[in-house]
C-alpha positions in Angstrom: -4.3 29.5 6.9 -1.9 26.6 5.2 -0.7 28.9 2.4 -0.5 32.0 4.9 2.0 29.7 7.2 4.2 29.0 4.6 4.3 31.9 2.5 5.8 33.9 5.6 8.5 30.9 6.0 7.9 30.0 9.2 9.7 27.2 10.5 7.8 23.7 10.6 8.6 23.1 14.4 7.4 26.7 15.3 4.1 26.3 13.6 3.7 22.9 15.7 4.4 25.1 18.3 2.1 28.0 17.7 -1.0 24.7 16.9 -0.2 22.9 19.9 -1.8 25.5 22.3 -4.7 26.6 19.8 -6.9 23.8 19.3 -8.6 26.4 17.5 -5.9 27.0 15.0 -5.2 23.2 14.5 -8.5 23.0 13.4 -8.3 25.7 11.0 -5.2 24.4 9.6 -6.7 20.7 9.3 -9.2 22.6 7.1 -7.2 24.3 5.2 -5.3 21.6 4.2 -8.2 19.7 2.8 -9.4 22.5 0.7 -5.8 23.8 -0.4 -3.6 20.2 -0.7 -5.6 17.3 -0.3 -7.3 17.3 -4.2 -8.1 14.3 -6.0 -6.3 15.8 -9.1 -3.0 13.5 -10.4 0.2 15.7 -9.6 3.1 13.3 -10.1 4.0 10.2 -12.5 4.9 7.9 -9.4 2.9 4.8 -9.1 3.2 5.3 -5.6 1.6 8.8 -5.5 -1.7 7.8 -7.3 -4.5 6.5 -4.8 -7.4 4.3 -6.0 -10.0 6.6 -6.7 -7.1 8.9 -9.1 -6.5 5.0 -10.8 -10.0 4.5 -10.9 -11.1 8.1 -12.8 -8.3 7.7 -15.1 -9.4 4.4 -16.7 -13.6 5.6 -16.6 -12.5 8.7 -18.8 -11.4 7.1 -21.3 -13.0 7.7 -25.1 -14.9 4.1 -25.4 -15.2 2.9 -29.2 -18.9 3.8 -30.7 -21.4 1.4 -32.3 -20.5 -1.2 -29.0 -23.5 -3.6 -28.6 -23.7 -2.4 -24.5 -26.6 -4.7 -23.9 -24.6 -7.8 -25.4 -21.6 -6.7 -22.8 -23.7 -5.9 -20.0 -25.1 -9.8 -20.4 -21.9 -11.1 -20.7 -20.2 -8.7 -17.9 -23.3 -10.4 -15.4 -22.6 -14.0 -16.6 -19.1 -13.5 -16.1 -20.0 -11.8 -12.8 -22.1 -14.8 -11.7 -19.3 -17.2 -12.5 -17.0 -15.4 -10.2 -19.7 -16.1 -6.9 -19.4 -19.7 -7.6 -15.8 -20.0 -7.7 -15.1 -21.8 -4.3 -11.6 -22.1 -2.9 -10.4 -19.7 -5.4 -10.3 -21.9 -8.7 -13.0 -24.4 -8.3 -16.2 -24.3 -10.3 -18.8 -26.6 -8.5 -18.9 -29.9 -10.0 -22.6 -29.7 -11.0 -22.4 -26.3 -12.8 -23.3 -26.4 -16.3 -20.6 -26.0 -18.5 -22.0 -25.3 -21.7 -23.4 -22.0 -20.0 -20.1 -20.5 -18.7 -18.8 -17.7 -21.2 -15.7 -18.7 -23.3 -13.6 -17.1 -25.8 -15.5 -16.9 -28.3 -18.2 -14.7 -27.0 -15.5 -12.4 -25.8 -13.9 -11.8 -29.0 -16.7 -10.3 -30.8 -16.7 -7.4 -28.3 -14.2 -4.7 -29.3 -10.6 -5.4 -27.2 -10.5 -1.9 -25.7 -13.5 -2.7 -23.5 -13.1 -6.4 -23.5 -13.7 -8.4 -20.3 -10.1 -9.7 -19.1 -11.8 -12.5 -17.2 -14.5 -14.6 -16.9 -14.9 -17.3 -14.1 -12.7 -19.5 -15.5 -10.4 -18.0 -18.3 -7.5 -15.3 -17.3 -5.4 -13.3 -19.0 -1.3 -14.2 -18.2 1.9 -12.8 -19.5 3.6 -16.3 -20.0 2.0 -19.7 -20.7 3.7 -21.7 -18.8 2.6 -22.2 -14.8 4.8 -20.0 -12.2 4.6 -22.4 -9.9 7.6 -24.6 -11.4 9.7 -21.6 -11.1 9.0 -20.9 -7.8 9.3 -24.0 -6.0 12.5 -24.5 -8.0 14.1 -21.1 -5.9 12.8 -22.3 -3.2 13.9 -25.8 -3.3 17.3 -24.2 -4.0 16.8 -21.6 -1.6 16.7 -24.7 1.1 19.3 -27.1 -0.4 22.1 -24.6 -1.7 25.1 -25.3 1.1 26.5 -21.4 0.4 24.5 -19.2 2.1 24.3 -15.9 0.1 23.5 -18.1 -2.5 21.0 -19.5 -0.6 19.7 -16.2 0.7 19.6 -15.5 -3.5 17.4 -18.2 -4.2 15.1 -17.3 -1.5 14.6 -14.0 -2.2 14.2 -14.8 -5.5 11.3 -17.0 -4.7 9.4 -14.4 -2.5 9.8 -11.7 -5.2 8.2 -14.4 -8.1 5.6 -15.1 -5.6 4.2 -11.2 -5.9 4.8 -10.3 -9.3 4.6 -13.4 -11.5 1.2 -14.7 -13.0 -0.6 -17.1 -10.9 -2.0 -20.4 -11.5 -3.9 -22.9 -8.6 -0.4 -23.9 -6.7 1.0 -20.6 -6.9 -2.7 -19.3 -5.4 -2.2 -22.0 -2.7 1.6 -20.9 -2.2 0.1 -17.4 -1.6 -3.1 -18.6 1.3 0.5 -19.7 3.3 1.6 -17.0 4.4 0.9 -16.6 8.2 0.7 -12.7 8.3 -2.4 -12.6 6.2 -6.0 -12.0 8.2 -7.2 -15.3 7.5 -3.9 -17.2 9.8 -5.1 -14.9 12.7 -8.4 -13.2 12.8 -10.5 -16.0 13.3 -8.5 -17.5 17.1 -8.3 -13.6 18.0 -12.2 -13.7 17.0 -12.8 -16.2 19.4 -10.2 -15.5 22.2 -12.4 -12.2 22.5 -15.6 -13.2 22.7 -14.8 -14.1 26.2 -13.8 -10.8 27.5 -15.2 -7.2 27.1 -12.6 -4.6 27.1 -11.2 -5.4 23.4 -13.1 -4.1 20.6 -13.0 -6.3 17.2 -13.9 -4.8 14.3 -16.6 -6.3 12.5 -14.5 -8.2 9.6 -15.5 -10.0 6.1 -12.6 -12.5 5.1 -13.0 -13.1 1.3 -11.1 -15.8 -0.9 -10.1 -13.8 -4.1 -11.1 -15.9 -7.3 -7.9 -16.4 -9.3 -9.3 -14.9 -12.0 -9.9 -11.6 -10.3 -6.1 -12.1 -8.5 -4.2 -12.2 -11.4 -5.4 -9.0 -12.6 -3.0 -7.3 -10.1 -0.2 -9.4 -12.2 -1.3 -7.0 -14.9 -0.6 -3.2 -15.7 -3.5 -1.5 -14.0 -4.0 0.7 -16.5 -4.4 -1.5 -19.1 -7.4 -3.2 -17.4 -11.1 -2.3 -19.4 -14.3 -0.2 -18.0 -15.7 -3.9 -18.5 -13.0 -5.5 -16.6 -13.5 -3.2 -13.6 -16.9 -3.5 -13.6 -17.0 -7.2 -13.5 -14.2 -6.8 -10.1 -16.9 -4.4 -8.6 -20.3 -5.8 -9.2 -18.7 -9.2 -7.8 -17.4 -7.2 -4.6 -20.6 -5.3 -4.0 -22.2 -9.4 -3.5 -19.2 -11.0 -2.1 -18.7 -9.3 0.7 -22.9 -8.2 0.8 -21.9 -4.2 1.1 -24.5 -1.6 1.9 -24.2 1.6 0.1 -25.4 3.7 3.3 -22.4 2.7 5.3 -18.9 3.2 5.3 -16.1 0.8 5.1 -12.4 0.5 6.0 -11.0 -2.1 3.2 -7.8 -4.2 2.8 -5.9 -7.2 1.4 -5.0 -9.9 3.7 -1.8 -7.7 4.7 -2.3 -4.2 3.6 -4.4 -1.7 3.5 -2.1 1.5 1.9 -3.4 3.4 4.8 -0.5 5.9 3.8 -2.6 7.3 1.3 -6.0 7.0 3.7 -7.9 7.5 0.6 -7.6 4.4 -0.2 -8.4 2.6 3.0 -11.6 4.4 3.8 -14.6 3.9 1.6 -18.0 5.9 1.8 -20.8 7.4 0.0 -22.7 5.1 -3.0 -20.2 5.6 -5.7 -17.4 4.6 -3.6 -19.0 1.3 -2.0 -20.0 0.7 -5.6 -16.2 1.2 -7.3 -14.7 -0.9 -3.5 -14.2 -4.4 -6.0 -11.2 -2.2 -8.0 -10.0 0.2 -5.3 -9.0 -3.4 -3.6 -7.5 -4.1 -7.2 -5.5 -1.0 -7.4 -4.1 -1.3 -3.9 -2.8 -5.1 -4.1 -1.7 -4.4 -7.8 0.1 -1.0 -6.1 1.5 -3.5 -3.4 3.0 -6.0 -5.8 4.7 -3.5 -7.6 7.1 -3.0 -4.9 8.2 -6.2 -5.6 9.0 -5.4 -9.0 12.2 -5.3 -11.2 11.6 -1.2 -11.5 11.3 -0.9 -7.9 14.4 0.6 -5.6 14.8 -0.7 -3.5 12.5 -4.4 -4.1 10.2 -4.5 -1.2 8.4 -8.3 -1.8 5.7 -9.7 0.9 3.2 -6.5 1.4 0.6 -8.0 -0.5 1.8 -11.6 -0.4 -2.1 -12.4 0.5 -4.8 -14.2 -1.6 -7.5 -12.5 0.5 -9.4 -9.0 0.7 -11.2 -7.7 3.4 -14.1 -5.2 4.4 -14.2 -3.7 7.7 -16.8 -2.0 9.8 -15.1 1.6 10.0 -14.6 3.2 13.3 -15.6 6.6 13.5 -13.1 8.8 15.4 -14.5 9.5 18.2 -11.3 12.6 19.8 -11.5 14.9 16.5 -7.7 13.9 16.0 -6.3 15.7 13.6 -4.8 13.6 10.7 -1.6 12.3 8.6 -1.8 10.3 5.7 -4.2 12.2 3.7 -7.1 11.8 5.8 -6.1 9.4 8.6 -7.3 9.8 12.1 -3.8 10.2 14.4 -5.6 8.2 17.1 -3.1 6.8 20.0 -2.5 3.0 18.9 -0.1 0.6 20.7 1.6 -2.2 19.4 1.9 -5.1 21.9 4.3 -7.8 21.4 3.3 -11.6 22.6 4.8 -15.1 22.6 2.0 -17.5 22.0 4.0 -20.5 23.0 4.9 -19.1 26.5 1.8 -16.8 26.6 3.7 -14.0 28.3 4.1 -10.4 26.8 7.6 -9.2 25.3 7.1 -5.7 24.7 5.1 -2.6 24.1 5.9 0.3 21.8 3.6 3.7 20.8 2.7 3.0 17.4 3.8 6.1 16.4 6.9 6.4 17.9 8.1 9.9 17.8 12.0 9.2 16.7 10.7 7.3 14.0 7.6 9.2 12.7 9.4 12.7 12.7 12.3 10.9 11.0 9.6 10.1 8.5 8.3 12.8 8.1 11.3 15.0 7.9 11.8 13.1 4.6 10.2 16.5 3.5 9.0 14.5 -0.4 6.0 16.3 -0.6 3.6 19.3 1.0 2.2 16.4 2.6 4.7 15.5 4.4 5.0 19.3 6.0 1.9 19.2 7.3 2.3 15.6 8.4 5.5 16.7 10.4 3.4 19.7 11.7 0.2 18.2 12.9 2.1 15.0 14.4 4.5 17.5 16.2 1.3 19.4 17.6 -0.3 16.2 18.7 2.5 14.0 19.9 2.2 15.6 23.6 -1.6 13.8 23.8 -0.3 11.0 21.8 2.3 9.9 24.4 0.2 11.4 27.5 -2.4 8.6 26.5 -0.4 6.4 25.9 1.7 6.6 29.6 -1.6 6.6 31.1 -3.1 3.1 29.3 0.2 0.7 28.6 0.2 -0.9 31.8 -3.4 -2.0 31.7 -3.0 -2.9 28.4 -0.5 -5.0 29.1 -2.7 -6.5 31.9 -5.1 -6.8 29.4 -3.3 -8.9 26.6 -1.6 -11.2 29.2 -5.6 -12.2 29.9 -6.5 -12.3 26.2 -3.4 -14.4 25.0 -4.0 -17.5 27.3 -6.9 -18.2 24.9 -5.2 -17.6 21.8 -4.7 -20.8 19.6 -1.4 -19.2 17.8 2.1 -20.2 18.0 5.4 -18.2 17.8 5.9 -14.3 18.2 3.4 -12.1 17.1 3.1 -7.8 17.1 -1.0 -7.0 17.7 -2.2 -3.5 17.2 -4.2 -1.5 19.2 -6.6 1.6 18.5 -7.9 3.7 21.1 -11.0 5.6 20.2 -11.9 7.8 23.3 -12.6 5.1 25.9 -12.5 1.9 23.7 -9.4 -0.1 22.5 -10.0 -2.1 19.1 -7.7 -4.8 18.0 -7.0 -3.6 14.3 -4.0 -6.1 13.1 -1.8 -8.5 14.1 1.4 -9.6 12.4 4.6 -12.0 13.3 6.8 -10.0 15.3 10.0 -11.1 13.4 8.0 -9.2 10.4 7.0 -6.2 12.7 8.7 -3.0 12.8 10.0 -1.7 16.4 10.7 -5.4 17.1 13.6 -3.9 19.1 11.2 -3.2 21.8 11.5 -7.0 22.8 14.6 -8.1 24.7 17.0 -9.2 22.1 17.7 -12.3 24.5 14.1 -13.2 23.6 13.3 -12.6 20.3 13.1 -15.7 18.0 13.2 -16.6 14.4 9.7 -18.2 13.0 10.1 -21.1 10.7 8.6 -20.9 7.5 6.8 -23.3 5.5 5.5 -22.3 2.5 4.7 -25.8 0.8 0.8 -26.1 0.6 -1.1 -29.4 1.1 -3.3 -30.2 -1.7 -6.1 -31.8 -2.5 
């Protein structure tokens, strides 16, 4: 039906016209959309345009050198493996650990560099010798003492930038675990604030601290990581975070999950749970790049994390039809909350029609034409359901915030799922797109502080 459409030129409003009263034909076009379109075949040189399982196949076909001792590297890849589940904090070894039996150097370099592990759990490979850290605090120092402001502004952006693209070492790790929007800052008071009522939903959530080692591979080019390498990343997810390979997973980094390409957020079937350790990779090295000196426009603090996650993955419950390659257009709310005066600022439909069928009318890619076409056939439910819950919600989060143990202004998301509502994210609201559904009389700036206490 997808080719059919668009072979007779039909207009992309009057085909959201002709699905919105077939639920039939929506279905049909959903279909044909994933048999036609949505491949897993690489069809463009942007970064961007690659998911994690395209990054993943392109890096396991490769010819691998003959005559490779594979059961001298598969003892080495476990050691190394083993290493990484010790490593507390992100850096630290524990004190009692035997270091004459942690691999070093040496019993890397005998195996051939095209497969070589790029880690072990206390070695990492950098660009530059020298530790970022000394750079960074410098802009920032700047950033805070400079009188003129642009240059000020300079400085500071040159700081946040560093912090996402330049190697890491322990201070620059710790720089990293401060930034408020990350899951760790908020998960665990929302966690508890819940338990105490029963119309939120909280998805079942493992918080993991990244080993730097395993970090500062997404300061490397992707596709110069090793079969080894990424098998190392994987085998230490699949015990980190203690994944089943008969379930399915929604997984993230502390800020971002690439949902735009929902391939990467959504994790099922044995292979999959067994590759999760370097589709997390590929998405917070993807992230980072946005941040980079190639990138127009520079885009630093989506991944500014040192943290992935695992999720329990909700199962659409409405057969929505999707966006996003694959993502569920459920009706989600975003909420906006003062912690300090516990009261409730604002509330905006996640998908907000001005701005989604701006986005969409972009127009990059096929996949934005039926993204424009299925959210125009769906935005009538969308909204409907919405009208009908936002009062209650609001009810709802006025009741949930008194128990919050947060401070400042904060955006929280909200899934509905049939007749459930699940908290999925929180951010500050200063960071938060549609902030200018809060009163501009009562928005405020947060303060940063991104100087870690160490030990």
């Amino acid at each position: 039906m997808l080719p059919n459409l668009f072979q007779k030129n039909i207009s992309k409003d009057k085909i959201a016209e002709m699905l919105k009263v077939s639920p039939e034909k929506l279905k049909e076009f959903e279909e044909a959309y994933k048999t036609h379109i949505l491949t897993d075949e690489i069809d463009s040189d942007n970064l961007f345009d690659i998911n994690s399982r395209q990054a993943s196949k392109d890096i396991r076909t490769r010819t691998l050198p003959k005559d490779i001792n594979q059961d001298y590297i598969e003892t080495i890849c476990n050691k190394i493996t083993n290493e990484l589940l010790s490593v507390q904090n992100g850096y630290h070894l524990p004190e009692d650990i035997d270091n004459s039996s942690l691999v070093t150097n040496n019993d890397l370099a005998v195996i051939p560099e095209e497969i070589r592990p790029q880690l072990t759990g206390t070695l990492l490979k950098k660009d530059i010798a020298i530790d970022s850290n000394h750079q960074l605090l410098e802009m920032l120092y700047r950033s805070m003492t400079t009188k003129n402001p642009k240059k000020a502004l300079d400085f500071y952006h040159m700081f946040r930038q560093g912090l996402d693209i330049l190697d890491l070492d322990p201070i620059t790790y710790e720089i990293l675990g401060m930034n408020r929007n990350s899951i760790e800052h908020w998960f665990a008071p929302l966690k508890a604030a819940a338990q105490n009522q029963n119309f939120f939903k909280i998805p079942k959530t493992k918080i993991v601290r990244v080993p730097l080692p395993i970090l500062q591979l997404t300061r490397l080019d992707y596709k110069e990581l090793t079969p080894a390498t990424l098998k190392i990343v994987d085998d230490w997810a699949i015990k980190a975070f203690d994944l089943d390979v008969n379930k399915k997973y929604f997984i993230k980094t502390g800020t971002y999950s690439s949902k735009f390409d929902f391939r990467n957020a959504c994790v099922t079937g044995e292979k999959e749970i067994r590759e999760l350790g370097e589709y997390l990779l590929f998405i917070h090295f993807q992230a980072n790049q946005m941040a980079g000196p190639l990138s127009s426009p520079c885009i630093y603090g989506v991944s500014t994390t040192n943290t992935w996650v695992v999720r329990e993955f909700i199962e659409d419950k409405e057969n929505n039809p999707t966006i996003y390659k694959g993502l569920p257009l459920h009706t989600e709310y975003r909420i906006f909350v003062d912690m300090d005066t516990k009261e409730v600022l604002g509330i905006a439909p996640y998908w907000e029609p001005t701005m989604m069928e701006k986005r969409f009318s972009e127009n990059r890619n096929i996949h934005d034409t039926h993204d424009y076409i299925t959210f125009k056939a769906h935005k009538d439910i969308l909204m409907k359901r919405y009208n009908q819950n936002k009062n209650n919600i609001v009810n709802k989060i006025e009741s949930l915030i008194k128990a919050i143990d947060l401070h400042d202004q904060w955006s929280i998301d909200i899934m509905q799922n049939g007749d459930e509502f699940w908290i999925i994210d929180m951010a500050l609201a200063e960071n938060s797109a549609l902030r200018e559904y809060i009163p501009r009389e009562k928005q405020k700036t947060t303060v940063e502080n991104w100087i870690p206490i160490l030990t």
